[in-house]
C-alpha positions in Angstrom: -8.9 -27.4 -30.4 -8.2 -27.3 -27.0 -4.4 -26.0 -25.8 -4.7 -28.2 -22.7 -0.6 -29.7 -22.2 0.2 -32.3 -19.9 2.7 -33.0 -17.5 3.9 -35.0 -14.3 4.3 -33.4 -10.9 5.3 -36.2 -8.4 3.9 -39.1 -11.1 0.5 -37.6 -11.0 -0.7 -36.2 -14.6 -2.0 -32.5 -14.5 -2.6 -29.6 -16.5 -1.6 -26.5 -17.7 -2.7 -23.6 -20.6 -0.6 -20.2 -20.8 1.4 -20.5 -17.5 4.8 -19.5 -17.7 6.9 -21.7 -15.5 6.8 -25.0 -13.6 5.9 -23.6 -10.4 3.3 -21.5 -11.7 1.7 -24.9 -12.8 3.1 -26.9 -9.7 1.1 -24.3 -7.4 -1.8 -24.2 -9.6 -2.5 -27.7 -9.6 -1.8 -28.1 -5.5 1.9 -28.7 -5.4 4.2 -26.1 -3.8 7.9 -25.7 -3.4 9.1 -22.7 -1.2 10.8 -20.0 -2.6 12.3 -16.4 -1.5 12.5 -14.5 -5.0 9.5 -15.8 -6.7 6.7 -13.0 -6.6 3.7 -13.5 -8.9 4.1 -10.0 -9.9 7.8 -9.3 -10.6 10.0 -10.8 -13.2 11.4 -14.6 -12.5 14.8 -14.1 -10.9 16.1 -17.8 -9.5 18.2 -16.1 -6.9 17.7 -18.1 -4.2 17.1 -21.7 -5.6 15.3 -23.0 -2.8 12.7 -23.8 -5.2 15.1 -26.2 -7.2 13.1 -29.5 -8.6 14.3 -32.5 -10.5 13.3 -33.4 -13.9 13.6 -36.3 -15.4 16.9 -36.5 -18.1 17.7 -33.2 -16.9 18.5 -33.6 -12.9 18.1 -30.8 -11.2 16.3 -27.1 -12.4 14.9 -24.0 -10.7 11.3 -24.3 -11.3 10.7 -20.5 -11.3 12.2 -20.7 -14.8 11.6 -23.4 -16.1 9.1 -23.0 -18.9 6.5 -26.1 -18.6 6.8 -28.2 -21.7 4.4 -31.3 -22.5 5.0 -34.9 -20.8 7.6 -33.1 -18.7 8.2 -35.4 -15.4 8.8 -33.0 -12.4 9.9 -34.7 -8.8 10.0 -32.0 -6.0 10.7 -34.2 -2.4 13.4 -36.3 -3.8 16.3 -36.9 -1.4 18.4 -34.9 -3.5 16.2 -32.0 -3.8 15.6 -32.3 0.1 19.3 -32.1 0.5 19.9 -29.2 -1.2 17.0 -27.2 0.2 18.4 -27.6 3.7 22.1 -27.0 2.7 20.6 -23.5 1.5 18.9 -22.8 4.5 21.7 -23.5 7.0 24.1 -21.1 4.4 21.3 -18.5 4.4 21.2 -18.8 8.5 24.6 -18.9 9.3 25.1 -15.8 7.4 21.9 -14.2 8.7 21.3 -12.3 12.0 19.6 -14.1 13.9 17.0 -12.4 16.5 13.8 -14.2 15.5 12.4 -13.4 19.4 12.6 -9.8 18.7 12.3 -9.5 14.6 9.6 -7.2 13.4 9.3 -10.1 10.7 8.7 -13.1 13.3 5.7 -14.9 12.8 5.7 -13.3 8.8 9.6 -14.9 7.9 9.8 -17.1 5.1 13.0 -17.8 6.2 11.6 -19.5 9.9 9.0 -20.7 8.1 11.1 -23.1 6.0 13.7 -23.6 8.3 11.0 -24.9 10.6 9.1 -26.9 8.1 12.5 -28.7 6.8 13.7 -28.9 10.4 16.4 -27.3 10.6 18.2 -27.7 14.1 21.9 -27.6 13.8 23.9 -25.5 11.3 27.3 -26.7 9.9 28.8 -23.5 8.9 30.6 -20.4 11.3 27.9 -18.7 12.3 27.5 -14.3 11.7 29.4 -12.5 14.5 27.8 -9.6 15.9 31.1 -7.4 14.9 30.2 -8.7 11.1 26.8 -6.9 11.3 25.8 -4.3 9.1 25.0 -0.8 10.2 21.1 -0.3 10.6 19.3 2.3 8.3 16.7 4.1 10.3 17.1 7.7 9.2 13.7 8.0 7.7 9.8 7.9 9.1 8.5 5.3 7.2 11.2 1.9 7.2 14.0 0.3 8.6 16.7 -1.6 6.5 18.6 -4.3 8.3 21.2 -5.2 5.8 22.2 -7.8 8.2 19.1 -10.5 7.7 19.1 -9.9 3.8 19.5 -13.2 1.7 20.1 -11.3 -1.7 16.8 -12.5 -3.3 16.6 -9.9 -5.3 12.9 -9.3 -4.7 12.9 -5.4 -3.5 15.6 -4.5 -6.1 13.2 -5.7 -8.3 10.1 -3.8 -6.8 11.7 -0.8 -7.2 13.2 -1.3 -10.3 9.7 -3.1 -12.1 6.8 -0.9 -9.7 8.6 2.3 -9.5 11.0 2.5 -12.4 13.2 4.1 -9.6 15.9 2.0 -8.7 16.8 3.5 -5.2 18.4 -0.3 -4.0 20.6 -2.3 -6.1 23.6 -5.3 -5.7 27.0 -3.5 -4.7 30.3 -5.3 -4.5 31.0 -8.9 -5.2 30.8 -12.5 -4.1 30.4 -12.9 -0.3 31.1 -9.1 0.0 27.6 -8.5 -1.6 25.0 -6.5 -0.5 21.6 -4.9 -1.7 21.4 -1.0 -0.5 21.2 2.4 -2.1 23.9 4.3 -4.2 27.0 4.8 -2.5 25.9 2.8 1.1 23.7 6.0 1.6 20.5 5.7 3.6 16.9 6.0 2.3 16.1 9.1 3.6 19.6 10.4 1.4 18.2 9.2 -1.7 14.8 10.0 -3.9 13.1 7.2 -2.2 9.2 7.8 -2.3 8.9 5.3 1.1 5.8 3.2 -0.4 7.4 0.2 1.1 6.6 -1.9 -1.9 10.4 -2.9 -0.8 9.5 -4.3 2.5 6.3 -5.9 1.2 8.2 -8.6 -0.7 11.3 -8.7 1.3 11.0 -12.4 2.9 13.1 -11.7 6.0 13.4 -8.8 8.5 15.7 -7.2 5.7 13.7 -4.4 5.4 10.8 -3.6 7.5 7.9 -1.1 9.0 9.1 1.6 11.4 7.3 1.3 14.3 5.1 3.8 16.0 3.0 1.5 18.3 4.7 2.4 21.7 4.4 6.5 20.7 0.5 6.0 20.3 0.4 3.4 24.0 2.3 6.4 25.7 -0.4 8.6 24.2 -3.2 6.4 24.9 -1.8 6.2 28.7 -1.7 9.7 29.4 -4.5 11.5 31.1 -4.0 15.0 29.5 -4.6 13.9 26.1 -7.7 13.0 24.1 -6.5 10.1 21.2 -8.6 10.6 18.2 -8.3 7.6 15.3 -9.0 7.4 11.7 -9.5 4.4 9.4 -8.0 4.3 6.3 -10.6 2.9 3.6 -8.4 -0.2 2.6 -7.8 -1.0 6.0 -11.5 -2.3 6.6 -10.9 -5.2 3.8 -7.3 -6.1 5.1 -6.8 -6.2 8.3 -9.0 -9.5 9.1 -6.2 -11.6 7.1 -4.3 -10.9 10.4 -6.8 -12.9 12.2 -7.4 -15.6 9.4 -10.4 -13.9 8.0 -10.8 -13.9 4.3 -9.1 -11.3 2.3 -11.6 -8.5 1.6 -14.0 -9.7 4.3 -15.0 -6.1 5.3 -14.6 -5.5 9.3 -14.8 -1.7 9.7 -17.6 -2.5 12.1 -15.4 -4.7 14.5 -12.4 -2.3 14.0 -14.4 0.4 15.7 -15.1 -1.8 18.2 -11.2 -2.7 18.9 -10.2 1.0 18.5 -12.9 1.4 21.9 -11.3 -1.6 23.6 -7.6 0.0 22.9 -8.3 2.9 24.8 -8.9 5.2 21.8 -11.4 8.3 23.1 -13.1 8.9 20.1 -12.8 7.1 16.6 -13.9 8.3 12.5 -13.5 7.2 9.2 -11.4 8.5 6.5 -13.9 7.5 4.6 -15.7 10.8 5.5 -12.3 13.3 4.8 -12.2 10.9 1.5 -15.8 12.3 0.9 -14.2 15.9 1.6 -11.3 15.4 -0.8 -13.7 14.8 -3.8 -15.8 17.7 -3.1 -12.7 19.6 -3.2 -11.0 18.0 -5.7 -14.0 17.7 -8.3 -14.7 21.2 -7.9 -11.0 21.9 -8.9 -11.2 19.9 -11.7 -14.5 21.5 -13.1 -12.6 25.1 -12.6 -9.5 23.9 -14.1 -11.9 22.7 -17.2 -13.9 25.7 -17.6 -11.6 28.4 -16.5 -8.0 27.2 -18.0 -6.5 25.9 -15.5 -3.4 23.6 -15.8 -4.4 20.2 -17.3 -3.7 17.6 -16.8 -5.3 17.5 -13.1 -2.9 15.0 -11.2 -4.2 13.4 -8.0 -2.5 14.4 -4.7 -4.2 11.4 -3.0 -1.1 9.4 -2.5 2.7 10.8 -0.6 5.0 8.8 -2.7 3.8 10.2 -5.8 3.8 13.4 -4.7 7.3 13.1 -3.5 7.8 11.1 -6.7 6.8 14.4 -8.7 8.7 16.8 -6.2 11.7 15.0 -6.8 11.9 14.1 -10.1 9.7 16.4 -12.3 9.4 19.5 -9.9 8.9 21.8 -12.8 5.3 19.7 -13.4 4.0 21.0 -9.4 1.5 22.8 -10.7 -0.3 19.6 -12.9 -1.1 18.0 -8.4 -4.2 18.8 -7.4 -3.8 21.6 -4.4 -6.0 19.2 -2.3 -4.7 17.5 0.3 -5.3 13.6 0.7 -7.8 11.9 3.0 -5.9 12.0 5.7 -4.0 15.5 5.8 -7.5 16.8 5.2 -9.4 15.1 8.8 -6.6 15.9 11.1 -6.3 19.5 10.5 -10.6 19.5 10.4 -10.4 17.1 13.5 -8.1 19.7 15.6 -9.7 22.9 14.8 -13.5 22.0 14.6 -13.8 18.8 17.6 -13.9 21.3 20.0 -17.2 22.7 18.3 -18.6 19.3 19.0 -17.1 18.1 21.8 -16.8 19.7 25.6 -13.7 19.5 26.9 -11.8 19.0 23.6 -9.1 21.7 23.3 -6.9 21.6 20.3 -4.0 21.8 21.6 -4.8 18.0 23.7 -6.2 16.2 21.1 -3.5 13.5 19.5 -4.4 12.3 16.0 -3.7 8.6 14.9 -4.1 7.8 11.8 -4.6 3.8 10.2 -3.3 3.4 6.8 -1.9 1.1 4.0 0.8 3.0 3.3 4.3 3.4 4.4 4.6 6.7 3.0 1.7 8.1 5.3 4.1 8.3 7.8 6.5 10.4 5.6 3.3 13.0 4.6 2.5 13.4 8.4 6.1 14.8 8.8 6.2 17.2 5.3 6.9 20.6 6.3 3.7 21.7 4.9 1.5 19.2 6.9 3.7 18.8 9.9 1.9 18.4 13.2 -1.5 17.8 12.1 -1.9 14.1 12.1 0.6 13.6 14.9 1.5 9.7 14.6 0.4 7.3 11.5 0.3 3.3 12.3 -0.2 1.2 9.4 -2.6 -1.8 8.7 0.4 -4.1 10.1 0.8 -2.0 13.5 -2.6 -1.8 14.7 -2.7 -5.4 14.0 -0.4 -5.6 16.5 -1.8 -3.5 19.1 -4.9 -5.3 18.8 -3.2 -8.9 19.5 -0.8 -7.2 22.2 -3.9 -5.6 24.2 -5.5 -9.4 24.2 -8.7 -8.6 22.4 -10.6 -11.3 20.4 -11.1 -9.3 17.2 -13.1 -12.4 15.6 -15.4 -12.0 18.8 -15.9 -8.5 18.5 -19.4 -7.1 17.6 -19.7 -4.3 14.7 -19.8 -1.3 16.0 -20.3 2.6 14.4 -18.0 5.5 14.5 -18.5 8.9 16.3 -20.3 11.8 14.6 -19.7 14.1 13.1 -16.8 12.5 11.4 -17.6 9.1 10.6 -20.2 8.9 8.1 -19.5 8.3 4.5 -20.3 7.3 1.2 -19.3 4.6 -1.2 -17.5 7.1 -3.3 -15.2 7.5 -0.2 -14.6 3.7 0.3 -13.5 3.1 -3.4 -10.5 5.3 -2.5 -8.8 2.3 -1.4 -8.7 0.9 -4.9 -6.6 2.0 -8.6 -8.9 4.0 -10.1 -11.2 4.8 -7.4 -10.4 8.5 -6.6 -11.1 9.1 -10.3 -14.4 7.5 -10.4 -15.4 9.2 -7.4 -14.2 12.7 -8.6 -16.2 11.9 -12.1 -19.7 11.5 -9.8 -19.2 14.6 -8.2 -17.7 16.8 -11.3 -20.9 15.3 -13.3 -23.1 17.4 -10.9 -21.0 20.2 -10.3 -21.0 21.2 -14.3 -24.5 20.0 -15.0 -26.3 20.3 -11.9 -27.6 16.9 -12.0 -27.0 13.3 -11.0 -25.0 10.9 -12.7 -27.2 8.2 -13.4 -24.9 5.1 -14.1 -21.8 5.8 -11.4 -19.9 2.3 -12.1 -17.4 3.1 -14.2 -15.8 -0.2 -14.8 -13.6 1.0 -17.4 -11.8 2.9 -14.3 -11.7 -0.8 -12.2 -8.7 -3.4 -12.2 -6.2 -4.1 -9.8 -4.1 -6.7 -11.3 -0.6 -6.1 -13.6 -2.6 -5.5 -17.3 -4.8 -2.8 -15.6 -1.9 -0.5 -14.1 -2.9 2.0 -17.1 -7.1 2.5 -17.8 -8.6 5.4 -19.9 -11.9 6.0 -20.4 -14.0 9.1 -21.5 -17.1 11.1 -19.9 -19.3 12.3 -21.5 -20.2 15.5 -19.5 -23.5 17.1 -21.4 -21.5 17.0 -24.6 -18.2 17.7 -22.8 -15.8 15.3 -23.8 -13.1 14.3 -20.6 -11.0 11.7 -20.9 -9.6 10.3 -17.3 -6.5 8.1 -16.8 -5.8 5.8 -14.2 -2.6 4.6 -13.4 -0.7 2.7 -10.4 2.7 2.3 -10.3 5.5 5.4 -10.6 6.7 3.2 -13.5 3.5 3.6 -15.7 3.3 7.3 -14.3 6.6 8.4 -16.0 5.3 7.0 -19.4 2.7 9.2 -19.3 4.5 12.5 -18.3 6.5 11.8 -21.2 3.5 11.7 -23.3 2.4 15.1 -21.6 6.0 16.6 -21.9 6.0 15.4 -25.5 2.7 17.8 -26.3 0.9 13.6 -26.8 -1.2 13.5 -23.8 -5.4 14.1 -24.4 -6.5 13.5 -21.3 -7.7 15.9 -18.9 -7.1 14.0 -15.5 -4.9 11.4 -14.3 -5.3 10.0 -10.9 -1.6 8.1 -9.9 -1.5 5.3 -6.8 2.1 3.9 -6.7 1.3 0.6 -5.2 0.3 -1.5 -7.6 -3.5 -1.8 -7.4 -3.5 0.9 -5.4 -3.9 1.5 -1.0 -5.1 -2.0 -1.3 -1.9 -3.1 -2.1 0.1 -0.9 -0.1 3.5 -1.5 1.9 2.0 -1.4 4.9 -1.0 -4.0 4.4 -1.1 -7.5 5.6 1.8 -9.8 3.5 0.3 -10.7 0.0 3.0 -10.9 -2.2 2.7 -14.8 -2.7 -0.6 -14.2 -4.3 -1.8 -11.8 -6.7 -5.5 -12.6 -6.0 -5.4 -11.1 -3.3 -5.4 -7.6 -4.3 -8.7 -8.5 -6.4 -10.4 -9.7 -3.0 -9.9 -6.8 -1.2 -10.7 -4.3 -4.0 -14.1 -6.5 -4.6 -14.8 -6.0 -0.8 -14.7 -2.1 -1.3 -17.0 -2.1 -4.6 -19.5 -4.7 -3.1 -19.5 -1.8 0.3 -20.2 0.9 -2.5 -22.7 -0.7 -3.9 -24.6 -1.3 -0.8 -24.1 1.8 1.0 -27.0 4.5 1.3 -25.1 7.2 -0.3 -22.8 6.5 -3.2 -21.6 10.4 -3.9 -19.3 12.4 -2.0 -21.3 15.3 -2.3 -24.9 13.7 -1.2 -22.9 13.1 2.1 -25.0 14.7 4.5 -22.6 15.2 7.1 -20.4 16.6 4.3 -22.5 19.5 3.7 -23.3 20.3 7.6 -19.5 20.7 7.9 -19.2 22.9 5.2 -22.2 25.2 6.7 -20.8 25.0 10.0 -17.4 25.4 9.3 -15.9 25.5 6.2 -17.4 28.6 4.1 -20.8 26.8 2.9 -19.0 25.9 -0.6 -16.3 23.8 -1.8 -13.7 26.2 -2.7 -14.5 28.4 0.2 -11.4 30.4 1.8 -11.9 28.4 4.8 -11.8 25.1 2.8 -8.4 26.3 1.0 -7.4 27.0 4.7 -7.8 23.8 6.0 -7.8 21.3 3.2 -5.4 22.5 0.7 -1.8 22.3 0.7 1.7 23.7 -1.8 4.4 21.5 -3.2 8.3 22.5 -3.5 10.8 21.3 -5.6 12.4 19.3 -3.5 11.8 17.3 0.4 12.2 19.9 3.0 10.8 18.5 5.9 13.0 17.7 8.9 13.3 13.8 11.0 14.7 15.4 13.9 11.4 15.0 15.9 10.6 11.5 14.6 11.8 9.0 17.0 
């Protein structure tokens, strides 16, 4: 029997299975409604009503939770419904700060994208005066909140709440006096906030937004007496063409070496390769930890706002992180002492590192006391967007190009990185070899694959030669705390556990393109990084040639080495010590 229902959307008959509200079916079947608090991957909130439909012998409904029920007759462009969109919008606008020129959200809005789809041109109501604004929060590296153009939707007190299990932002005071911030009006930077931005990723207005670095890395660009060395993050590559209405996933790494050349950039690698480095590091942990007693679980170090997550909250569990350091704290510190090896007329103390990531927090790990003033300024997928579109180049035009030696060639095990459980299977290649001295022969572990909300917690077991080790993979800080309970509690059998808190991992993270109106999204780009794996001529970190001539040349000749620890291996403290004062 089939469990097909029926119903009407604007008199035309369509259909619907397991989906959980009327607008889930409206947009499946073609019809759409706009909303500000509906995000496929948060809880149903009807905060804003914009998305308010009428029903037949019921009048008007909020179609985010409505459940769909058979023969139900849904109108969504009456007059009424019409009406009462546009009376929210002008409410929402007259008590809105309005600077839509200069907004960091311009062109991304949802709130001028409405207002100019239902035309709306005059407001009735008193509009905000500038002494009524709210103070801006800008204490912190990674985001700016702007209390000021927040609508109340709800949406980032629920990211927090739902992704991280954290809570940092909630509703304080009452009717027109309320506002969404932290505990006791504090600012981020006050409060254990692990900056992944998830926040500003489904925040529909300029609310809560990136913190700019692009005119830092210009000035550096411009001046003659530096040398501006980039990397690319391995998520960026299957992101960043949705800014220039590619499709999501649509790999472009080639044409974004060619833009970093055209923005003035003297030299540009891949984290891919330092990716490649982490595993050989990493897995070679792992396989001492194993067979020599080390503290198990492993945890990944890969990503900042779980490692401030753990610093903050559970610092007497340090010693579980991995010592490595992640992609991108390993290739500055390797870019600034070794370049000059390569490269005449390099000197360390010229050469400017500019990292590209996903991630919001990046710019928080390049400031952490321990890792301070190796990668010197961190642009996200967003910024370098921007600086691509400022500088006038035609990224759709651009012809692939490569990266610069010695630091730009990679394997696929590196580009999985960018996906929830990719560190893990790329760590499980390597630490295959390293305890049996040979290859693994299948290295797709699907079980370890899954970006969307029923995959934020995998297991699977490897079968190491008759050594049993069982891997976890989780994204989200939420999912992350149910398993240090389980390892608190004496429960947990696994042996590693590799965290991401975006969900779906640097994919997904708060500073990639805006995707939070559909959750397929994060499969397309994480498809785009598998289907690069699969195609690429080396598919293990450690088989990367360019891998092993840096650790002949420079790093000890071994994983492990006293010159790798040097370079590529960091401590953790029991609580954020780093300083803003230099951060601009």
């Amino acid at each position: 029997m089939s469990d097909k229902k029926t119903l009407f959307i604007n008199n035309v008959e369509v259909e619907f299975t397991d989906e959980k509200t009327v607008l889930d079916v409206m947009r499946k079947n073609g019809f759409d409604v706009p909303t500000f608090c509906a995000r496929p991957d948060l809880t149903q909130f009807g905060a804003c009503r914009m998305c308010v439909v009428e029903q037949e012998g019921r009048g008007i409904q909020a179609s985010c939770t409505m459940p769909p029920k058979e023969g139900m007759k849904i109108l969504s462009n009456t007059q009424k419904v019409r009406k009462i969109r546009k009376t929210i919008l002008e409410l929402l606008l007259a008590n809105h700060k309005r600077e839509c020129l200069t907004c960091d959200k311009s062109g991304n809005c949802e709130l001028q994208k409405y207002s100019a789809e239902y035309g709306i041109e005059n407001i009735r109501f008193p509009k905000l005066e500038e002494k009524d604004y709210k103070p801006l929060d800008t204490f912190n590296p990674s985001l700016v909140r702007d209390p000021s153009k927040c609508i109340l939707c709800g949406a980032c007190v629920r990211a927090c709440s739902e992704f991280q299990g954290h809570s940092v932002l909630g509703f304080v005071n009452r009717g027109h006096n309320t506002t969404v911030e932290p505990m006791n009006g504090r600012y981020l930077s006050q409060v254990d906030c692990v900056f992944c931005g998830q926040c500003q990723a489904v925040c529909p207005t300029g609310a809560i937004s990136i913190k700019s670095d692009i005119d830092r890395v210009w000035e550096k660009i411009n001046d003659s007496t530096k040398k501006v060395v980039i990397q690319i993050a391995p998520s960026v590559r299957v992101a960043l063409g949705e800014e220039f209405n590619l499709d999501a996933g649509d790999n472009t790494i080639g044409k974004i070496y060619a833009a970093a050349r055209r923005l003035g950039f003297n030299l540009i690698f891949d984290t891919n390769f330092s990716a490649d480095l982490t595993i050989t590091e990493e897995a070679n942990e792992l396989v001492e930890r194993l067979t020599k007693g080390g503290v198990l679980p492993m945890f990944t170090s890969c990503c900042p706002a779980w490692v401030r997550y753990m610093e903050t909250q559970h610092p007497d569990m340090l010693e579980h992180l991995s010592s490595c350091k992640s992609p991108q704290g390993m290739l500055s510190p390797v870019i600034k002492e070794f370049l000059p090896k390569y490269y005449e007329g390099y000197k360390k103390e010229d050469i400017v590192v500019v990292s590209v990531m996903p991630c919001t927090a990046k710019k928080y790990e390049a400031i952490r006391e321990q890792l301070y003033g190796e990668t010197d300024i961190v642009l996200t997928t967003q910024e370098f967007a921007k600086m691509i579109k400022s500088a006038g180049i035609d990224f759709k035009k651009l012809k692939d190009e490569q990266a610069d030696s010695p630091f730009g060639l990679y394997s696929g095990a590196g580009t999985i990185f960018g996906a929830s459980g990719g560190v893990a299977e790329a760590a499980v290649r390597t630490a295959y070899y390293y305890v049996t001295g040979e290859e693994l022969s299948n290295i797709d572990i699907t079980p370890l694959r899954g970006v969307d909300a029923s995959s934020r917690t995998k297991d699977t077991i490897i079968d190491i030669k008759g050594k049993k080790v069982k891997v976890r993979v989780i994204s989200t800080l939420k999912e992350a705390e149910k398993s240090i309970k389980e390892i608190k509690e004496g429960k947990a059998d696994f042996q590693i556990m590799e965290v991401m808190a975006c969900p779906g991992g640097c994919i997904n993270g708060g500073g990639q393109p805006f995707s939070c109106e559909d959750a397929s999204i994060k499969e397309k780009r994480a498809k785009g990084l598998y289907s690069e794996d699969k195609n690429l001529e080396y598919r293990k970190s450690h088989k990367n040639p360019d891998i092993i001539k840096l650790y002949a040349e420079c790093l000890g000749g071994k994983p492990g080495s006293h010159e790798a620890h040097k370079f590529l291996h960091t401590k953790y403290s029991d609580k954020f010590t780093g300083s803003y004062k230099d951060i601009k």
